[in-house]
N, C-alpha and C positions, 0 to 999 in steps of 0.2 A: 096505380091499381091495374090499369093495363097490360105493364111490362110484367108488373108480376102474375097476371092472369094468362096472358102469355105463356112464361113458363111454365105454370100447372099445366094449360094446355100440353103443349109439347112434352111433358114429362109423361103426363096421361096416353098421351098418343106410341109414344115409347114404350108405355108397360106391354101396351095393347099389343104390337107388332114384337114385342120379346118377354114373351110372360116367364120366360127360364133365367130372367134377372132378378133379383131379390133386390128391393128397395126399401128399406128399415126406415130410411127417416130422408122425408122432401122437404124442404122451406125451399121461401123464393131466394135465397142466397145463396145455398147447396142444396143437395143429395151426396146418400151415399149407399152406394149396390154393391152387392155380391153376383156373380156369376161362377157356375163351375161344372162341369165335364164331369167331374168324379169327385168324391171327397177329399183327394190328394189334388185336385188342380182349382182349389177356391181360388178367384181372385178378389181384392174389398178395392174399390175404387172411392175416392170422392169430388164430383165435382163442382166448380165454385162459378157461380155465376157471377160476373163483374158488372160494377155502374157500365151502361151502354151496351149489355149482351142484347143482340146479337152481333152488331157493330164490331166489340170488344170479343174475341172469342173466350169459349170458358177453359176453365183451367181445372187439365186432368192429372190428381195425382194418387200415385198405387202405392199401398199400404205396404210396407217389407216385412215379411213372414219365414214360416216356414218353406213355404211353396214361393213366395219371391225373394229371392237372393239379389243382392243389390244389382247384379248386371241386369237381369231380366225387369227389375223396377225401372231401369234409367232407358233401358231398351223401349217400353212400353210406353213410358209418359212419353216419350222423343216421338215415336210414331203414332201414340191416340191425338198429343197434344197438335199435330202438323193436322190430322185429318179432322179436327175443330178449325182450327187456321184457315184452312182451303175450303170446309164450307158454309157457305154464307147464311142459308136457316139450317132450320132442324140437326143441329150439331149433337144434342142427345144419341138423338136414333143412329146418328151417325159411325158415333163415339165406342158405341154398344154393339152395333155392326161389327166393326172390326175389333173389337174383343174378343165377342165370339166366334168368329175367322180365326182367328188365332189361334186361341185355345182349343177348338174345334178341331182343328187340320195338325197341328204342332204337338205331339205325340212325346214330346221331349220338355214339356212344360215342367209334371212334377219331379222330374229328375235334372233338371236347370244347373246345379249348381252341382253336382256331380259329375255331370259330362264337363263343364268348365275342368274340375279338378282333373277327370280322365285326360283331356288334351292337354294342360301342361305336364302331367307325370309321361305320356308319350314322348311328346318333346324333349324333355328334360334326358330321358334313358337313353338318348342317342349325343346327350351333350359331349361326353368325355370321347364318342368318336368320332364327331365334327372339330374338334379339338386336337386332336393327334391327324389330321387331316386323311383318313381313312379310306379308302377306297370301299367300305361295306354302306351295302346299302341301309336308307334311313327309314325307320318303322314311319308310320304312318295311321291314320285317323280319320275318316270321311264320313262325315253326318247324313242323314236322309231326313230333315224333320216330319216332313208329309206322311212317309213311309213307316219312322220310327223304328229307325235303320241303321246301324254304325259298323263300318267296315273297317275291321281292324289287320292290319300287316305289319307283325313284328317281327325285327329283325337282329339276327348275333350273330357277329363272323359269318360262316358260311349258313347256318342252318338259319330259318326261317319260318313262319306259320302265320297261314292266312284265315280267319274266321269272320263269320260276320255274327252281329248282338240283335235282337229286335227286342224293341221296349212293347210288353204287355200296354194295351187301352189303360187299363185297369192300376199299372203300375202305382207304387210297389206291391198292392194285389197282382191276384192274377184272373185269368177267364179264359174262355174257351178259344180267344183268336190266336194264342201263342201254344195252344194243348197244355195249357195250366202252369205255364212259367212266366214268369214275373220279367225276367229277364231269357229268353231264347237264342242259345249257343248253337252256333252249327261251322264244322270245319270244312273248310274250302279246299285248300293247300297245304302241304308241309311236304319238308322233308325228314321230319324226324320220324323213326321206326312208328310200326301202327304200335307196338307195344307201350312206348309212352304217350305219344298222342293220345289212347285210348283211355290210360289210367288220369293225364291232364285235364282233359273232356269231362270226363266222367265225373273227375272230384270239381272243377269248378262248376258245372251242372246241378252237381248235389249241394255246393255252397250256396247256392240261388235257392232251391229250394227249403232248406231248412232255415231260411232268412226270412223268407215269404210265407214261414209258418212263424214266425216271431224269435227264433233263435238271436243272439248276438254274433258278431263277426268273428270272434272268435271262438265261441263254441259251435255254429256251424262251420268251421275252418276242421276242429279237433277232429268232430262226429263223423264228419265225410273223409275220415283217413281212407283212402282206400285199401293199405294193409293191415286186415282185421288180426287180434289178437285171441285165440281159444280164450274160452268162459274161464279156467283155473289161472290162465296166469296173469300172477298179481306183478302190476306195474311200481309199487307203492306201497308196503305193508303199514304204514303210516295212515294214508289213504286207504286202504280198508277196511281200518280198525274204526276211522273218523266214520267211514259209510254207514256199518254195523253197529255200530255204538247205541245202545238202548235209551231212549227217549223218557227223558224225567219229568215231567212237566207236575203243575199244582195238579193238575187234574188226576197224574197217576197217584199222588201220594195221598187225596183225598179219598180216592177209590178203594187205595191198600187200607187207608181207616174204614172204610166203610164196611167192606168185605171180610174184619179183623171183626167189625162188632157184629153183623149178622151170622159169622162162625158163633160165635160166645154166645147169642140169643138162640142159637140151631143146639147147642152143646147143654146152655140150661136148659130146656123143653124136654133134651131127651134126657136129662135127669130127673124131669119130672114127673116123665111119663112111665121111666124104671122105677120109679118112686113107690112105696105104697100107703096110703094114706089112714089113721091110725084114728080112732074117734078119742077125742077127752077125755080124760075120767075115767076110760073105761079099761083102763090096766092094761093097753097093747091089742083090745079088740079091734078089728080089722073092718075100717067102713066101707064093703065093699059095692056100695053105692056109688060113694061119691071119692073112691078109685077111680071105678070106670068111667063118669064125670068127668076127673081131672085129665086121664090117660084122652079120653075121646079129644077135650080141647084142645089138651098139647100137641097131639096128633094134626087136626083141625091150622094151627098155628104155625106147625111145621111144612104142613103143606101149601098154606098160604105164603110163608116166608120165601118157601121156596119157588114157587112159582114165580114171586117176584122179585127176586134174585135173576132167575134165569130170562126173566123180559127185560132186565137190567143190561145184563150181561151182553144179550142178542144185541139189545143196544148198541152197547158200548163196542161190543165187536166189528159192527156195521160202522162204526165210527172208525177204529182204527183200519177197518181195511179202506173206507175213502181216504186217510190220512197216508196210510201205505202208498196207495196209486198218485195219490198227489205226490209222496215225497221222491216216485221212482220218476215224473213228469217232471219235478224239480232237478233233479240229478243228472239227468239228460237234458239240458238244458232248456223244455218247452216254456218254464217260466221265467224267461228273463224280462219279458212285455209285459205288463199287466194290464189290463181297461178297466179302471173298477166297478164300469156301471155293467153288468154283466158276466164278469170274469173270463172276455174272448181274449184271442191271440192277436196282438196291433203285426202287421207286415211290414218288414225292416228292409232300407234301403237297400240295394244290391247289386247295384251298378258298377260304383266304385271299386265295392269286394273285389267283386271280378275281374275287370278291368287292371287291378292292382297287382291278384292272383294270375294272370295270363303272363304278364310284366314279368313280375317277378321269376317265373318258372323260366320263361322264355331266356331272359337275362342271366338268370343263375345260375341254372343246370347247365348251360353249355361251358360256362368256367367253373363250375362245383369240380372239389378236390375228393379225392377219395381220402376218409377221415383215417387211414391204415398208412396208405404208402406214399399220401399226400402227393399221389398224381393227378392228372385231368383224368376223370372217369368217363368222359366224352372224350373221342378222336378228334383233332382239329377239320377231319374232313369228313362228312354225313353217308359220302359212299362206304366210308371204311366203317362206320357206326352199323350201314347195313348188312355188312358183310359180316359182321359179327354177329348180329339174331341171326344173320340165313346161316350160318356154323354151327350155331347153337340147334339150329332146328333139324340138320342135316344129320347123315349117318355118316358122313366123310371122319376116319380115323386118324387119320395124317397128322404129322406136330403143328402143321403151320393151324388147321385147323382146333387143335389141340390147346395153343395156344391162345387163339383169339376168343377159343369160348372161356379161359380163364378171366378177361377183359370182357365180359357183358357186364353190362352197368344193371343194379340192382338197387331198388328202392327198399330202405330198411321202414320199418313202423316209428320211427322218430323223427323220419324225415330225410336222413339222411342219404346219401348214394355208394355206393360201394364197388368195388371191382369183384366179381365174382370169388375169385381165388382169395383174394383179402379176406372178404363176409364169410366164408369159409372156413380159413385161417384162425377168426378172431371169435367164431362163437363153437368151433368143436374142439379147441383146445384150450386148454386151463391157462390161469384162471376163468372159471363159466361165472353167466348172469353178470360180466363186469358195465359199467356203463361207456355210452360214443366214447370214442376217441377225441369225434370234435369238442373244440372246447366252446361254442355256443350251443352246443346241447345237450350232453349231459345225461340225456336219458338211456333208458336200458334196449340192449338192441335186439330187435326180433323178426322176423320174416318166418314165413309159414310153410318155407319148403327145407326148415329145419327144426328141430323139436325147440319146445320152449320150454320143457321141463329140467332144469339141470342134474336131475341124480340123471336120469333119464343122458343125458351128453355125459355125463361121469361116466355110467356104464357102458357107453360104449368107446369110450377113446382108455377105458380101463382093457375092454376088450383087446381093441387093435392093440395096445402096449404089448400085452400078453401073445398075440399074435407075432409081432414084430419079435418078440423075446422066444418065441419057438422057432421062428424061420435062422435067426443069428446063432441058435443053439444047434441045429441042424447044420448050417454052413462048417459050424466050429467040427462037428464030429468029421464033417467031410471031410 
């Protein structure tokens, strides 16, 4: 009775000195607590008290969750279970101590298993040029957990870019320590033009946030294109016939019965209020009493009907336009999360996105092929990439000049990259509205510093013909 009054003792003394532990259930043989930071960094522990505790220390083991990924479980028993080992009483308080240290100070808790995944996908992108024994430098990954801090430098052939990530408190929410990001991008370094840096920044920036409002990874992926498409053009006439498509439900067709019989009860009333009403017997005399009688009711009837019709209606109108707003929050992808006790937005991981997203651009774009003349649409060297915006931006008329702004790299709305003079090529001459080139994408090619309407390119590459056919008629007379 002792031993086990004992440990009520001590477990008692424990609550006392950490009342931000949750303890569901004590016996003298376990407990088992919750502690947590945020809703995203629960931990459930349970620990077992052995014949001979204190003698015997007790045994710490952590529940694997959402929030603990097997390394972070085997991380945590290894070090709670050594700090029972090492001390000789009050091993609870002890246990519980550095818990809360832990999860307290380590900013990288409910993203554990995402940063694992982000430092092998690092690693691994630089596998094929440790491989070929490469002279380029090797990207790189450096954690801060105190800080909640990850300094990223990636690296491709010559060009490079250096950013660092900071994890929100709050993560995968967010709060006021990051200005309301979940995850916080900020670029350090690069040598690629500010014009992609800016458009890279920008759309991974905007993937974190539409993530942190409950989007999926790949609809905030879509949404944050940074080259927007005019309101008329349609990507998909297929797709906006499925968009527009009018909504059938029982509910409309019980409506069209309803509104079908109070037409028919509005249409008898007022026949029977044109009506005139005729006494018995009396050979066609005219009972203009109870005329006016039947007129006044019908009347009465009509008005009533219709009133309530139209509170009907305001109804059902107020229905369909909440239905409307939902279905346009639907389409835009804000319900792909649901919480059902509430109907709030749950904040979606966004670490990895990112992380994957920096990767991937960093890695691709510098060997991305132009989908036309299937060159490198990047230079193999970053001074000659800048020398190509400062062409573009200059008033210099010269061919050499001339030439290299045909070679600016352009970002189409599908994704793809183009050489200036190609993306030119391929959407002012016929065939118009045809889809990429490349053959993993398939979609239709648009950029906003040329029309996207095709009569619209008809007429005018009909123009130039006509033009070109006047100057060669002219030469001819000459």
């Amino acid at each position: 009775m002792s031993h086990h009054k004992s440990i009520q003792e001590e477990v008692a003394e424990a609550k006392s000195m950490f009342p931000a532990v949750n303890v569901p259930t004590s016996t003298p043989s376990f407990l088992i607590a919750t502690y947590q930071r945020t809703p995203y960094t629960k931990i459930k522990m349970t620990l077992t008290f052995p014949d001979g505790y204190p003698t015997h220390p007790l045994i710490v083991n952590i529940d694997q969750d959402a929030v603990v990924p097997p390394g972070l479980k085997k991380k945590l028993e290894k070090e709670l279970n050594t700090v029972a080992m090492e001390q000789p009483t009050q091993q609870v308080r002890a246990v519980w101590e550095r818990l809360i240290s832990f999860v307290d100070t380590n900013l990288f808790v409910p993203c554990w298993k995402e940063l694992r995944q982000c430092v092998e996908m690092v690693q691994k992108s630089d596998a094929a040029a440790a491989k070929s024994k490469s002279k380029q430098k090797q990207s790189t990954i450096t954690l801060y957990d105190s800080k909640g801090k990850i300094k990223l430098s990636l690296h491709n052939e010559a060009y490079y870019i250096n950013c660092n990530i900071t994890i929100d408190p709050a993560y995968p929410d967010f709060s006021a320590a990051t200005g309301g990001k979940s995850c916080l991008l900020e670029l350090t370094s690069t040598n690629f033009p500010k014009t992609i840096t800016d458009m890279m920044m920008t759309q991974a920036q905007d993937i974190v946030r539409r993530m942190q409002e409950g989007l999926s990874s790949e609809k905030a992926m879509n949404l944050s294109n940074p080259v927007k498409v005019p309101k008329k053009f349609h990507l998909n006439i297929d797709e906006m016939k499925e968009k527009y498509k009018a909504r059938l439900t029982k509910d409309t067709i019980s409506n069209i019965k309803h509104d079908t019989e109070a037409l028919k009860k509005v249409t008898d009333l007022r026949n029977k209020e044109a009506s005139s009403v005729r006494a018995p017997g009396d050979n066609g005399y005219v009972d203009h009493k109870a005329l006016a009688k039947e007129r006044k009711d019908a009347r009465r009837a009509i008005q009533k009907l219709t009133a309530e019709e139209k509170a009907a209606d305001e109804q059902l109108e107020e229905k369909e336009l909440a239905w409307k707003l939902e279905e346009q929050k639907r389409n835009a992808g804000y319900y792909d999360v649901y919480i059902p006790t509430g109907g709030t937005i749950t904040p979606q991981p966004s670490l990895y996105v990112l992380v994957t997203f920096l990767v991937q651009k960093v890695k691709g774009l510098v060997v991305e092929m132009c989908p036309c003349c299937n060159k490198r649409v990047l230079p193999v060297c970053p001074d000659e990439l800048k020398s190509i915006y400062n062409s573009s931006s200059s008033s210099k008329s010269d061919k050499q000049a001339k030439e290299m702004r045909k070679m600016k790299p352009y970002r189409t709305y599908c994704g793809c990259w183009y050489h200036k003079s190609c993306l030119n090529t391929l959407l002012t001459e016929p065939p118009f509205g045809i889809e990429c080139p490349n053959a993993k994408c398939g979609r239709r090619v648009f950029h906003p510093e040329w029309p996207g309407d095709v009569k619209q390119l008809e007429r005018e590459w009909a123009a130039k013909q006509a033009r070109l056919r006047e100057i060669e008629d002219a030469m001819g007379f000459l």
